[in-house]
N, C-alpha and C positions, 0 to 999 in steps of 0.2 A: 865201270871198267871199260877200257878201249880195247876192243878186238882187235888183235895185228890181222892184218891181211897176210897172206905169206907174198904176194905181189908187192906188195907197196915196199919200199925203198927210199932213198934218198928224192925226195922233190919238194915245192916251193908249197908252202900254204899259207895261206890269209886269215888272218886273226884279227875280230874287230876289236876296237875301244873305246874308251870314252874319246870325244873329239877333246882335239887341242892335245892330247898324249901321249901321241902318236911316237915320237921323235923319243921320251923317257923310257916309254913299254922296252923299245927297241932295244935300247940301252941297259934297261933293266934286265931283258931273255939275255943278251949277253954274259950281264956279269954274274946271274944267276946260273948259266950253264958252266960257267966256267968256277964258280964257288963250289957247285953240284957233282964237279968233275963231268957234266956231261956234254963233253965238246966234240964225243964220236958220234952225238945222234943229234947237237940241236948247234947247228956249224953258224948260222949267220943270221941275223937280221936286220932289216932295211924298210926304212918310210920311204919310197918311190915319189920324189921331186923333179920337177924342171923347171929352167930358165923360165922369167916371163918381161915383159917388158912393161911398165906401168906408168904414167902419167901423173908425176907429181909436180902442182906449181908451174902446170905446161913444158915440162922439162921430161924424157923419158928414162927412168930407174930399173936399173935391174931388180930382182929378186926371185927366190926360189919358193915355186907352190906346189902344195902337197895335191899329187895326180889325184888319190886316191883318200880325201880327207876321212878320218877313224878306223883307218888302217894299215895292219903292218903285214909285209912278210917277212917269213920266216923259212930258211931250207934246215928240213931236218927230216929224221928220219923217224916215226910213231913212235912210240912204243908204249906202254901206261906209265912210266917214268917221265918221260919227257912231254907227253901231254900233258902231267901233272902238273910239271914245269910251267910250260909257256900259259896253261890256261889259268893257272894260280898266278900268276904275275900280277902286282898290283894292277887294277885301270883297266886288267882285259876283262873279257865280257864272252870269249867265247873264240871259238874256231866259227871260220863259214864253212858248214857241209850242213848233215842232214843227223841231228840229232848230236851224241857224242863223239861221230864218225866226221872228224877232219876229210875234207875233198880235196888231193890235189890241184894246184894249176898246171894246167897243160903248157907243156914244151911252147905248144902253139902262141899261146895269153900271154907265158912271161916273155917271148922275143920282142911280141910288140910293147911291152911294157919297157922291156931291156931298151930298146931303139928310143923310146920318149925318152925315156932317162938318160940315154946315153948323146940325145943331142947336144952341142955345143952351143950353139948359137940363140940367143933368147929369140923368143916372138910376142911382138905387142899381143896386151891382153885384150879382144873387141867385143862390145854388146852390138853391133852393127853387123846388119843381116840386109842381104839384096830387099830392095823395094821398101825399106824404111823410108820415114820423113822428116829430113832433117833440116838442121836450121844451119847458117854458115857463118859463123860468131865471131872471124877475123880476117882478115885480109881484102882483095877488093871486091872482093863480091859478100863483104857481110850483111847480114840480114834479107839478104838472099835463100827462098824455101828448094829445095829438091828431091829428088829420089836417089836412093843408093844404087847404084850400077854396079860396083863390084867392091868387092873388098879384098885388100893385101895385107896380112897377119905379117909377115916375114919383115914389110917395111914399114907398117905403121901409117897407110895409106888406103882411101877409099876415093874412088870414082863415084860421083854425083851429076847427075843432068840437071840440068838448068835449063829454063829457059828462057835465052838472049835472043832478041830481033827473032821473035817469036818461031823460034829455028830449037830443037833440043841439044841443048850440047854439053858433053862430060868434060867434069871440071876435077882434074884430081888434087885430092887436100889430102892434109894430115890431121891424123883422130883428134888430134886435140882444136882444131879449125872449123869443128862441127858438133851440134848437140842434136838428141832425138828431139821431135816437135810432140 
């Protein structure tokens, strides 16, 4: 049995799952509160996604990636009813806290979570980190080796130094005009 706190109220908690089920569970607490009639204590839940920008065919795709893979939240309010609920849900596996005692997320956790989610605009996806060693696969410096200088997620662009007329000099590409060495 779950102990009500008499503090705890309405707020956001994290429920893992199996991966990949994320997006069903969700669906599932749904229509399960609302078949249970319990929609004054178990109000919403949400797989937290954003935009990304991906590389397919040399060509950049959008798509949505789950922030937080084998996890869902949920804002509801405790109670031993609705923990019954969400934690019997097919595919879940459990609340995060300490024992049978669900931990809220603080105010604090879900605004940043809220802003990732709530961005518009995608950002390419990069395995590219200052001082890699990459190789330059198109354009007119292909097969040209250098070092990463900087990297731009928002445009899909990294700065690399070269060195030309034995002078270093940054050459900016796009992700898909380089691979790591």
């Amino acid at each position: 049995m779950v102990k009500q706190d008499p503090r705890a109220g309405r707020n956001w908690y994290v429920v893992h799952t199996y991966a990949g089920y994320e997006d069903s569970v969700a669906q599932a607490i749904k229509q399960r509160a609302e078949a249970m009639c319990m929609q004054d204590h178990v109000f919403h839940a949400e797989v937290p996604k954003e935009k990304q920008l991906v590389f397919q065919k040399g060509q950049p795709v959008e798509e949505e990636r789950k922030i937080f893979p084998g996890y869902v939240l949920v804002d509801m309010t405790v109670t031993d009813e609705s923990w019954y609920l969400v934690r019997n849900t097919p595919n879940v596996t459990g609340f995060v806290g300490s024992g049978n005692i669900p931990v809220p997320v603080t105010p604090e956790e879900y605004g940043i979570i809220e802003r990732r989610v709530g961005e518009q605009e995608a950002k390419f996806k990069s395995d590219f980190q200052i001082g890699d060693l990459v190789v330059i696969t198109d354009g007119p410096f292909k097969n040209y080796e250098g070092a990463v200088d900087s990297v731009d997620v928002n445009k899909g662009k990294l700065s690399v130094l070269l060195i030309i007329f034995d002078r270093e000099t940054p050459v900016e590409l796009d992700f898909t005009q380089v691979k790591k060495k």
